[in-house]
C-alpha positions as CSV (number, residue, x, y, z in Angstrom):
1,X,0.0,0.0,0.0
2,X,1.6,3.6,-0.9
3,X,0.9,5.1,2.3
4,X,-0.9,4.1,6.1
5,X,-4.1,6.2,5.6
6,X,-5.1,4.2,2.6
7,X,-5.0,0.7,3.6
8,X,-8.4,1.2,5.4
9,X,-7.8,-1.4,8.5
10,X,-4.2,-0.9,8.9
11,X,-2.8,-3.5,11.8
12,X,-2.7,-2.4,15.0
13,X,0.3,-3.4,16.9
14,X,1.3,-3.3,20.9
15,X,0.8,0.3,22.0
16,X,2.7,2.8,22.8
17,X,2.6,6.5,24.7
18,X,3.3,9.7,23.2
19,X,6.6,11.7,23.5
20,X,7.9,15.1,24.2
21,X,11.2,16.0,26.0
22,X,14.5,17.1,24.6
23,X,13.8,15.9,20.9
24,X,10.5,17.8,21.2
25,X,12.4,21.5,19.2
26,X,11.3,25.1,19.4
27,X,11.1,25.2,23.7
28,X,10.0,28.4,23.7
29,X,11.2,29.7,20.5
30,X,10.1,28.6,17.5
31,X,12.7,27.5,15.1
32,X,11.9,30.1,12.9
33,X,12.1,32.6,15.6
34,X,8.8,34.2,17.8
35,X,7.3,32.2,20.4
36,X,5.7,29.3,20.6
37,X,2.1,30.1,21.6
38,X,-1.6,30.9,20.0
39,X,-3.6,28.4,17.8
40,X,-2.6,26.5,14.5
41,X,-5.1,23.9,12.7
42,X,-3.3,20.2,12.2
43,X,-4.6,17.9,9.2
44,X,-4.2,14.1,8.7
45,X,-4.9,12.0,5.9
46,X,-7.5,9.2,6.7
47,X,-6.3,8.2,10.4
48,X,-8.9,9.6,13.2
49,X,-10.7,5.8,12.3
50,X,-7.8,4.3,13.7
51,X,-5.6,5.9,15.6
52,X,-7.7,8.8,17.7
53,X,-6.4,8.0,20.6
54,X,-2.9,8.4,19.4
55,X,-3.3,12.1,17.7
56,X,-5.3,13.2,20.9
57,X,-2.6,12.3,22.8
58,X,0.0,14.3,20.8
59,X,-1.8,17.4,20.6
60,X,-2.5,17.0,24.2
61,X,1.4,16.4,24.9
62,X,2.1,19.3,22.6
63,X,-0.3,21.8,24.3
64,X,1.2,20.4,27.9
65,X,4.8,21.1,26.6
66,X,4.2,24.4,25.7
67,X,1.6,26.5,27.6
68,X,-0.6,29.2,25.7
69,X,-1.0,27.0,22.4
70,X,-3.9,25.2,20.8
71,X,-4.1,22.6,18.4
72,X,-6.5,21.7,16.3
73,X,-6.4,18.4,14.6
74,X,-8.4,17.7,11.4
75,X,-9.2,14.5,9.7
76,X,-9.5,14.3,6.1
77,X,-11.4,11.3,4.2
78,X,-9.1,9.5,2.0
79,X,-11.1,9.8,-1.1
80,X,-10.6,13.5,-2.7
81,X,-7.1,14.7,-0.3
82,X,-5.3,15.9,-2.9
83,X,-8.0,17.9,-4.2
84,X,-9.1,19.1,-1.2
85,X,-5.4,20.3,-0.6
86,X,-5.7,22.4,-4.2
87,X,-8.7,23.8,-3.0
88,X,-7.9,25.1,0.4
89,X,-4.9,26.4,-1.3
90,X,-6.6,28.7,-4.0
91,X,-8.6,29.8,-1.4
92,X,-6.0,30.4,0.7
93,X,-7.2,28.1,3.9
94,X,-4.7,25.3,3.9
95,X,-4.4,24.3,7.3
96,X,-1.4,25.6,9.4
97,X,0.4,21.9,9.5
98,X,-0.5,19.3,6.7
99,X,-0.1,15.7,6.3
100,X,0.9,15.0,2.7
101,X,2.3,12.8,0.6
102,X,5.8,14.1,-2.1
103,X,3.0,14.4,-5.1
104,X,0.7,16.8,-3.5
105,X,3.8,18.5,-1.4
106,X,5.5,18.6,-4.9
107,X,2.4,20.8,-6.3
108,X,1.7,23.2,-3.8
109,X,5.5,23.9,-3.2
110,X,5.8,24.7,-6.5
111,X,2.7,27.0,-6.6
112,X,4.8,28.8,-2.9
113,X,2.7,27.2,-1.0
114,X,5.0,25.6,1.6
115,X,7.1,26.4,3.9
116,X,11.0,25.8,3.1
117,X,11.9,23.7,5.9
118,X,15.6,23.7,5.0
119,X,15.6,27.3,5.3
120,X,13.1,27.2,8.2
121,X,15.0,25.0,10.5
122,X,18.0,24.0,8.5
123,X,19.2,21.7,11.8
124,X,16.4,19.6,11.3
125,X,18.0,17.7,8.6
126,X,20.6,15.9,10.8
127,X,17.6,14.5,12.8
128,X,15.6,12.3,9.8
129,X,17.4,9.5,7.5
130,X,19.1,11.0,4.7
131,X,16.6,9.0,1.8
132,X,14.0,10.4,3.9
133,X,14.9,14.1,3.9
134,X,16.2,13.9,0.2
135,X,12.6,12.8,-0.4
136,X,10.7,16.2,0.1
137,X,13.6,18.0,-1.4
138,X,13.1,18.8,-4.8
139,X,15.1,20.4,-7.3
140,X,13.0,20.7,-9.9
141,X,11.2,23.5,-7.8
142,X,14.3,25.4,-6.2
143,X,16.1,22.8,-4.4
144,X,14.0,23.2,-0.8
145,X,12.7,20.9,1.5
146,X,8.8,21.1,1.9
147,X,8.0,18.6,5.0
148,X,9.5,16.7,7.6
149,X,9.4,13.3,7.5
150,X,6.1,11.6,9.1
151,X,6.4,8.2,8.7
152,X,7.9,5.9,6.0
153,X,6.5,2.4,4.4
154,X,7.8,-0.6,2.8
155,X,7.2,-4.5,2.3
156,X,8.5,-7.9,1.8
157,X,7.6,-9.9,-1.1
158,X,5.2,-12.5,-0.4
159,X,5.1,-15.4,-2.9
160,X,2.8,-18.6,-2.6
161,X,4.6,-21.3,-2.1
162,X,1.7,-24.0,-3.0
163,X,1.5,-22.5,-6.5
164,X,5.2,-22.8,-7.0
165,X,5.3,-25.9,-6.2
166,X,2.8,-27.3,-8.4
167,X,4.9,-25.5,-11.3
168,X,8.0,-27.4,-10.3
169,X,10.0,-24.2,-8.9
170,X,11.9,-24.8,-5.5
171,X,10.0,-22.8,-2.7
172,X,13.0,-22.3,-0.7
173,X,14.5,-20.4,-3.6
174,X,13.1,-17.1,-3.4
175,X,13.5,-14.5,-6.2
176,X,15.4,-11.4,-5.1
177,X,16.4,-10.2,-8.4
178,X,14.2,-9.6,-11.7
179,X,16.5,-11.6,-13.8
180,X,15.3,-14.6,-11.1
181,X,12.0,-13.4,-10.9
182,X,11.3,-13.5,-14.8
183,X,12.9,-16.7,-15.2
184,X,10.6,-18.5,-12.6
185,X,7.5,-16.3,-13.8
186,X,8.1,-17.8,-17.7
187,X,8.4,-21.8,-15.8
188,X,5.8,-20.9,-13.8
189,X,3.7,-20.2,-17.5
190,X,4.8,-22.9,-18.8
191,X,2.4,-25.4,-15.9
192,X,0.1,-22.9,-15.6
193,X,-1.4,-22.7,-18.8
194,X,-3.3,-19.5,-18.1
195,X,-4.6,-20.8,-14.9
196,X,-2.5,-19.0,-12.5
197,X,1.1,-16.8,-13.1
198,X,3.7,-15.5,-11.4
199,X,2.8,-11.4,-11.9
200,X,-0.2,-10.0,-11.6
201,X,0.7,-6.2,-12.8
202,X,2.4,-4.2,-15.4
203,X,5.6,-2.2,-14.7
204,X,4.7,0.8,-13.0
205,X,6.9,3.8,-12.6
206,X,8.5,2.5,-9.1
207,X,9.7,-0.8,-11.3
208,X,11.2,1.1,-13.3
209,X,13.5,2.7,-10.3
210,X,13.8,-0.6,-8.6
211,X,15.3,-2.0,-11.9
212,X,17.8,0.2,-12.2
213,X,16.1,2.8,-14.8
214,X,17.0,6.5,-14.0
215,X,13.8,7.8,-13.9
216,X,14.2,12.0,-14.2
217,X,18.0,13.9,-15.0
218,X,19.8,15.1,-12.0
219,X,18.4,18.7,-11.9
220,X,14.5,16.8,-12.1
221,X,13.9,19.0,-15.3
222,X,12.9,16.1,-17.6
223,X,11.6,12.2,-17.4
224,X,14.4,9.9,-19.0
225,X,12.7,6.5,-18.3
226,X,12.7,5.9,-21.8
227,X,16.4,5.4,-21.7
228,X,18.2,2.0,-23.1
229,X,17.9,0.3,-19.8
230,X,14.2,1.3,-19.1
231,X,13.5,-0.2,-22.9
232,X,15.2,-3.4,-21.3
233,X,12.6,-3.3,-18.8
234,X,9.7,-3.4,-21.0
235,X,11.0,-5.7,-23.7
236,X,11.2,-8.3,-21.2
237,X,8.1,-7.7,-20.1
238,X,6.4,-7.9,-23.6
239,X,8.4,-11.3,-23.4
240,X,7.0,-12.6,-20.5
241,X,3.3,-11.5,-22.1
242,X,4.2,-13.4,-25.3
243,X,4.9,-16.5,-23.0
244,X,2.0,-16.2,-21.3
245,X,3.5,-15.5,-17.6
246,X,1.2,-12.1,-17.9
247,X,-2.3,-12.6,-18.6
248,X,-4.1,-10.1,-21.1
249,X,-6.6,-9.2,-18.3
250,X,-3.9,-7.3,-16.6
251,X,-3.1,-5.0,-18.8
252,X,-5.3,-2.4,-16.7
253,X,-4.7,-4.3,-13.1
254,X,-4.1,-1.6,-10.4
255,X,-3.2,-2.9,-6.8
256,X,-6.3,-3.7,-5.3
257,X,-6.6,-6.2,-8.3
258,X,-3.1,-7.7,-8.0
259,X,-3.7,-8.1,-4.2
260,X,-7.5,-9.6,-4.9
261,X,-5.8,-12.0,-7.3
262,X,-3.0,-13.3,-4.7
263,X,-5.6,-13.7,-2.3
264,X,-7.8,-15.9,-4.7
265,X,-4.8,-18.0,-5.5
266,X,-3.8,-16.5,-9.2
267,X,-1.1,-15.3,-8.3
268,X,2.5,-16.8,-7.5
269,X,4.0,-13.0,-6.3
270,X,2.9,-10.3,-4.5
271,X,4.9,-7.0,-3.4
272,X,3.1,-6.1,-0.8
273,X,3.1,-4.8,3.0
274,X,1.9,-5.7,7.0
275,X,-1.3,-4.8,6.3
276,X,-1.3,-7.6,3.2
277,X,-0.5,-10.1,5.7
278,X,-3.0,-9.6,8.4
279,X,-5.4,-8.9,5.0
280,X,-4.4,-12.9,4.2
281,X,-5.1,-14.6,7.8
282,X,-8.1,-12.7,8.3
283,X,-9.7,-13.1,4.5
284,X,-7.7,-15.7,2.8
285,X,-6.7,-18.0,5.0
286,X,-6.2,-20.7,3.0
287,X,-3.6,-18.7,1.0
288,X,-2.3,-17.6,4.3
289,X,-0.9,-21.0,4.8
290,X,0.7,-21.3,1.8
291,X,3.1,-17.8,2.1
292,X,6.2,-17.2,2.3
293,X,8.0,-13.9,3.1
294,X,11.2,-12.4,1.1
295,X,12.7,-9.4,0.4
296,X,11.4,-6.7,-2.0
297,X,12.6,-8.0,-5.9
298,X,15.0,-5.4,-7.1
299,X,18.0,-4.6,-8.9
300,X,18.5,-1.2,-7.3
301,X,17.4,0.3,-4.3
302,X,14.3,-1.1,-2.9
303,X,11.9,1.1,-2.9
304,X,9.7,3.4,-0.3
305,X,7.0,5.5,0.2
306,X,6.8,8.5,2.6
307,X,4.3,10.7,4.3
308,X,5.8,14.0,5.7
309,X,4.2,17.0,7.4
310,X,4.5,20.2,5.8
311,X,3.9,23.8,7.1
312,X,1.9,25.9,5.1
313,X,3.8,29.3,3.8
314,X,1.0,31.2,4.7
315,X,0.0,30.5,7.9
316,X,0.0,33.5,10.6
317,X,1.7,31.3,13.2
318,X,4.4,30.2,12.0
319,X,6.6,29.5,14.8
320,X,3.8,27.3,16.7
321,X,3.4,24.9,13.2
322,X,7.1,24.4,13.0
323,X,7.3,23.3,16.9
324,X,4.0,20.9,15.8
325,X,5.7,19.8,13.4
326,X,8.8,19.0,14.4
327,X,7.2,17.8,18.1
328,X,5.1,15.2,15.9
329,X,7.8,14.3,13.8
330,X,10.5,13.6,16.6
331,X,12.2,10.5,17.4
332,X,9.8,9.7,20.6
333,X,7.1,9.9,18.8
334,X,7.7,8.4,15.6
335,X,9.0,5.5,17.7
336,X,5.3,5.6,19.4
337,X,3.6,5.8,15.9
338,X,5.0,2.9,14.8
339,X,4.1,0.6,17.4
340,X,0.7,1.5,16.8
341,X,0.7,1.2,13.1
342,X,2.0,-0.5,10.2
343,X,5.0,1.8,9.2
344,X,8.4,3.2,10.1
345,X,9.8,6.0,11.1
346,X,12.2,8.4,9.6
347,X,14.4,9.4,12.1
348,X,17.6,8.6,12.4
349,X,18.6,5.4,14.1
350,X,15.1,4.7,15.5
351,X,15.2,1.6,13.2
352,X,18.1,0.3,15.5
353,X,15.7,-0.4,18.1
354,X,14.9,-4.0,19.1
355,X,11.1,-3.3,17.6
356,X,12.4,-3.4,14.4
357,X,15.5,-5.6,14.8
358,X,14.6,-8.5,16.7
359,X,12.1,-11.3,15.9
360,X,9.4,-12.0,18.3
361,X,8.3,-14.9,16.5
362,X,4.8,-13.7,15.1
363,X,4.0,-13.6,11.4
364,X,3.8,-9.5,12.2
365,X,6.8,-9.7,13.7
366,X,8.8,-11.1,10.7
367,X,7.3,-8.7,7.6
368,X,8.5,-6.0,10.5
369,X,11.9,-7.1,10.8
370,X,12.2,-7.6,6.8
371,X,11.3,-4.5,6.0
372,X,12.9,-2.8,8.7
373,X,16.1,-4.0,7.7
374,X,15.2,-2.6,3.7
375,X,14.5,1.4,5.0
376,X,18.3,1.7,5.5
377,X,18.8,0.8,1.5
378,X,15.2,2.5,0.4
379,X,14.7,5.2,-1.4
380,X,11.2,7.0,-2.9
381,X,11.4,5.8,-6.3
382,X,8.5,7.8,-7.3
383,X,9.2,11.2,-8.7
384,X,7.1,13.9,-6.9
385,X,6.4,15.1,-10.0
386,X,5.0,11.7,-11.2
387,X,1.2,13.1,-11.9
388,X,-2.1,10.7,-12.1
389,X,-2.6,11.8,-15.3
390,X,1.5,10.6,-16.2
391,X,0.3,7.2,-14.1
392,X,-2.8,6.6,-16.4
393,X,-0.7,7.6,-19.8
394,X,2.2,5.1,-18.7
395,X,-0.5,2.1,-17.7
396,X,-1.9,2.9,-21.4
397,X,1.7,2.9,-23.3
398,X,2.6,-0.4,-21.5
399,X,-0.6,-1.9,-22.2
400,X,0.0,-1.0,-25.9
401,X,3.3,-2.3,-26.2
402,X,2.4,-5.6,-24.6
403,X,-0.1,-6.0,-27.2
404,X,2.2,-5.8,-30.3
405,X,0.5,-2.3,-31.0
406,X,4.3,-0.4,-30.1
407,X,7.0,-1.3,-29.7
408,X,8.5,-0.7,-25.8
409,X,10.7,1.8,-27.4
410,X,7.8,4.3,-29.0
411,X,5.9,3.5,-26.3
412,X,8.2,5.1,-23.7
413,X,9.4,7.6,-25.8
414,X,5.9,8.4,-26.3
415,X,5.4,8.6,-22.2
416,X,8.0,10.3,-21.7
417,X,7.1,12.8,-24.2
418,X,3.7,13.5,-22.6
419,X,5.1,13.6,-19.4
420,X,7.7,15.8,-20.2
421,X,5.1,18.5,-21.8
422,X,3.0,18.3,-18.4
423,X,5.7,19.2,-16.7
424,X,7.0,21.9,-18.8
425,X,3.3,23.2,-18.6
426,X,3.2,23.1,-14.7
């Protein structure tokens, strides 16, 4: 799942309290100088349902930490965020400290819309992991950093091991590469006749990154997907379609299908996440007996996603968001976060504590500790400036390669030419 808020019943792990103390920033200056008192307005992204108790609790901590303020915390549906964001920012109402995701932070930073955090609080960047910061700091705009670091996410692979079995491929052998991966997806075609396969989705912009394709040039002026390796990429996909290890009813799969399929037993690999497992025992338990759990398939980096919260440019407090901000973003409570929910944090060496290091022999447990260990090689594969409308035109392009109609290389160069004229015209 790309971020918590979306996953609708995220798993709830052991609990934990909320944090304040030294990591806490601002005392009673705010980082951008002024003190820290009066009201701001605080908006999440799909989480009162679930974790109430939790952002109560840090706004309640915040306000006992620093007398005179007043938080309040907004919860926005998960269906329509990003719009709502664009409106609220033409109408100049975007709440004083916003949960967002790079995409939406990408747009409104551009339009001045954020605060600079870099310039805001240039110490803060010691305090997050390095991927993380570099994440909400964008070139293609003017090089800033528009949020601190919320929370981060990232998976295992799962793989069903009955399915490989039944195509003759060794269970205990577990793809981590794509050149392993394709080679047991065409056997696995070859006994499966249609029936079942080993994907159950076309490459999407992150595959791209995790193969090994630069995805934008350095100074994120211009998409360059369509480079000689990224061609690679989709040639052996078209391959794999031509064997029949990707079935024609894919070609406009999004995740929710891919994870329906797994779940259903179609499908011999899933890159997936916590929630996907407690998903499995709960609703596919048949299935659930039948997994196995490996690291993320990649030739590169493995990839992440991120949440961060940003500070709006305009708000009239400025010096109370940035101590919100940071307070809800420090070590303590990230720690506390992530014991109450199915992601990680993005501080620096929180990961080395024994939560996300040592096994405690639950099925929760282990997807933890695997992808644990993979945030310290993650990175956001997704280019901020990645639009839905760039998503849709790519799913298309593939879709037309696969089917003879292009061939991979027009159908990237096509992409990236219509991505490149959105972004021009941004």
């Amino acid at each position: 799942m790309r971020r918590l808020g979306m996953a609708g019943a995220i798993l709830v792990l052991a609990g934990c309290g909320v944090g304040g103390g030294d990591d806490s920033g601002g005392g009673t200056d705010g980082p951008v100088g002024g003190k820290v008192t009066g009201s701001i307005t605080f908006q999440t992204w799909n989480l009162k349902g679930n974790y109430a108790d939790y952002f109560t609790g840090l706004v309640a901590a915040f306000e006992k930490e620093h007398p005179g303020t007043k938080v309040k915390w907004i919860d926005q549906p998960a269906d329509g965020y990003s719009a709502k964001l664009s409106a609220d920012a033409a109408a100049g109402t975007l709440p004083d400290v916003m949960d967002l995701g790079p995409e939406a932070g990408y747009t409104l930073a551009g339009a001045g819309k954020l605060l600079d955090i870099a310039k805001a609080d240039p110490a803060a960047k010691a305090d997050f992991l390095p991927a993380a910061w570099n994440a909400m700091t964008w070139p293609g705009i003017d090089g800033g950093t528009y949020g601190y670091p919320f929370y981060l996410n990232t998976g295992p692979s799962f793989f069903n091991t009955a399915l490989m079995t039944k195509a003759g491929l060794d269970p205990k052998t577990l793809p981590k590469t794509y050149d392993e991966l394709f080679t047991q997806a065409d056997k696995m075609a070859a006994s499966a006749k249609g029936a079942y396969s080993m994907l159950g989705r076309t490459p999407v912009i992150e595959t791209f990154g995790t193969y090994g394709v630069e995805l934008m040039n350095k100074d994120a002026t211009a998409f360059t997907f369509n480079s000689a390796k990224g061609v690679e990429l989709l040639t052996r996909y078209k391959k794999l379609y031509d064997s029949g290890a990707l079935t024609e009813d894919i070609l406009n799969e999004k995740q929710v299908g891919e994870v329906d399929k797994f779940k259903a037993g179609q499908l011999g690999w899933l890159p997936g996440s916590a929630y996907n497992l407690a998903d499995f025992k709960k609703n596919a338990p048949a299935i659930y007996k039948s997994v196995a759990i490996g690291p993320i398939v990649a030739n590169a980096a493995p990839n992440m996603y991120i949440e961060s919260l940003a500070v709006s440019s305009k708000t009239g407090n400025a010096a109370t968001a940035v101590a919100f901000a940071k307070f809800a973003t420090n070590k303590a409570n990230q720690l506390a976060f992530a014991h109450r929910a199915a992601i990680f944090p993005a501080t620096q060496h929180t990961l080395d504590d024994p939560y996300f290091t040592k096994d405690d022999g639950t099925d929760e447990g282990r997807v933890r500790v695997e992808a644990a260990a993979q945030i310290g090689r993650a990175v956001v594969h997704w280019p901020p400036a990645f639009s839905q409308a760039m998503v849709d035109e790519l799913r298309e392009q593939v879709a037309l390669a696969l089917k003879g109609d292009k061939s991979p290389k027009q159908a990237l160069d096509d992409t990236v030419a219509f991505c490149n004229d959105k972004l021009r015209r941004a």
